[in-house]
N, C-alpha and C positions, 0 to 999 in steps of 0.2 A: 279052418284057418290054419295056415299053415308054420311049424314053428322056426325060430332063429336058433339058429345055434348057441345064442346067450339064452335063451328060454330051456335048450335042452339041459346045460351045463351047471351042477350043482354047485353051490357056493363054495370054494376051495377051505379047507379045514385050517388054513392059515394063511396070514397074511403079512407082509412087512411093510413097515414106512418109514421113510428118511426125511426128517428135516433139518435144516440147516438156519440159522439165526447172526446177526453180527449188531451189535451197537457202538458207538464210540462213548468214552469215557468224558464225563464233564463235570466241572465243580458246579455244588449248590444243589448236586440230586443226590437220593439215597441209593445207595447202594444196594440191590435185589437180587440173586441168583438162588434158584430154584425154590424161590416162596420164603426164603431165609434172608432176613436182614444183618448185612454183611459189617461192618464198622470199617470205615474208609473215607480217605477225603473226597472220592468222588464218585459220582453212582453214574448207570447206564441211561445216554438218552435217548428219547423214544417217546412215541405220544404218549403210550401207558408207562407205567411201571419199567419198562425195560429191561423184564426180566430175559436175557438171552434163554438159557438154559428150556425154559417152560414155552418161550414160543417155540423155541426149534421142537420140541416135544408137542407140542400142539401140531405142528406142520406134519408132523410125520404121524400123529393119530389121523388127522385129517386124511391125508393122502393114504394109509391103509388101505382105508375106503372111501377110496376115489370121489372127496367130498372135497367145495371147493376148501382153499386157503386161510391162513387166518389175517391175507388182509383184504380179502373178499367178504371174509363174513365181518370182521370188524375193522373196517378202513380208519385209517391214520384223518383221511379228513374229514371224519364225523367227529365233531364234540364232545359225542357221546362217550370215548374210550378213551378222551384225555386222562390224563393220570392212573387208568381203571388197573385193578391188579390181576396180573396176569394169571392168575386161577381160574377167574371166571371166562377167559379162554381154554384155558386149560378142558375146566370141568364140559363147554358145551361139545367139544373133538369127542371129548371119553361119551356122551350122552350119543353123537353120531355112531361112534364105534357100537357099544350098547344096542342101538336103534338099529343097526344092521346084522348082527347076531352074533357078535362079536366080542370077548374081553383079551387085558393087557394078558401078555405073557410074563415078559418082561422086556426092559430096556436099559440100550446101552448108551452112554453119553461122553462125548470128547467135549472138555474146556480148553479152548487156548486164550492164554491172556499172559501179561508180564507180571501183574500185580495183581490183588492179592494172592496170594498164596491160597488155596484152594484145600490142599492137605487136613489144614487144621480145623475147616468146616464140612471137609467129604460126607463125612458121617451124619453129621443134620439133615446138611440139603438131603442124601440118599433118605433120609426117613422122612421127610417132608414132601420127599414126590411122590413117593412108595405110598402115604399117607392122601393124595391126594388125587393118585390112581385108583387107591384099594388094593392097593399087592404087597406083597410083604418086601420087607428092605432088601431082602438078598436077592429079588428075581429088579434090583434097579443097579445097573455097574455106573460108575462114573470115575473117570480120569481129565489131570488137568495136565496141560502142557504149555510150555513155554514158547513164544512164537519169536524163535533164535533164527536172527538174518530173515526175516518176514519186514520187517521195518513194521509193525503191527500194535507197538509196545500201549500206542493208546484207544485200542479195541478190543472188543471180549467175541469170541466167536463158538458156536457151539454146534457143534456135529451130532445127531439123534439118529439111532436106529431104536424100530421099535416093532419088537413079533406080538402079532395077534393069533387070536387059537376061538374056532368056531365054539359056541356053549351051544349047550345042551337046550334044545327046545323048554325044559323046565326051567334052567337058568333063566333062560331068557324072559318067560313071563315074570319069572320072581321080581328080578330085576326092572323090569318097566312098571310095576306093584309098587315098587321101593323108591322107582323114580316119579309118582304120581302123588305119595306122599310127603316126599321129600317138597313138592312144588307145593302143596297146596297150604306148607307151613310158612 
């Protein structure tokens, strides 16, 4: 049988994804960015959690490797992901990355919004995705930016790049070792 040129061609030793996220701002919800609970009078809507920061980061695990979306795999009009927190998207993008041979490098993430102030929680959120990757806080950048003459002042928007880096044949068993126990607790 004869082969395709995607059969001949080894799996590229790295990979990048971009995703990109927006919510608008409303009173009566909690305020969520990057798995860190923020103190503010109004939190992001969305049928989950409305974390921006973690889906665009999701979006861009996913799309590394060419796996669908996160509102493919968890559509807004199932039930099922009302209010759900946005790690457990999170964690199933990083379990696809994993599953294709694949771990985080690191990533880089832009915040634009007018409110809060972003500065005085940088530091959290980075150890709380970092935490939630399994990469240490310094291979996670994040900046926040002000959306001056956007007219934007009541949405949060997040721009995601993210380098993947091929493991090592032994990694890779470890790891789906690690993800077998992990499920069956």
């Amino acid at each position: 049988m004869p082969t395709t040129n995607d059969q001949r061609l080894a799996a590229p030793a790295i990979r990048i994804g971009y995703g990109f996220d927006s919510h608008e701002f409303r009173q009566g919800i909690p305020l969520k960015i990057g798995g860190i609970a923020l103190a503010y009078d109004k939190g992001l809507g969305g049928h989950s959690d409305g974390d921006v920061l973690l889906h665009a980061i999701t979006d861009a695990l996913l799309g590394a490797v060419a796996a669908p979306d996160i509102g493919a795999l968890f559509p807004p009009s199932d039930p099922k992901w009302k209010d759900a927190d946005s790690a457990v998207f999170l964690r199933e993008a990083l379990k696809r990355v994993h599953e294709a041979g694949y771990a985080v490098a690191n990533v880089d993430a832009s915040l634009i919004l007018a409110a809060p102030k972003i500065g005085p929680h940088a530091a959290a959120i980075r150890v709380s995705v970092a935490k939630l990757l399994g990469v240490p806080a310094d291979c996670v950048g994040l900046k926040a930016k002000t959306p001056e003459g956007l007219n934007l002042e009541n949405a949060a928007i997040a721009h995601v790049v993210v380098l993947l880096e091929k493991r090592p044949k032994r990694a890779r068993k470890k790891a789906r070792q690690k993800m077998r126990k992990t499920r069956r607790r």
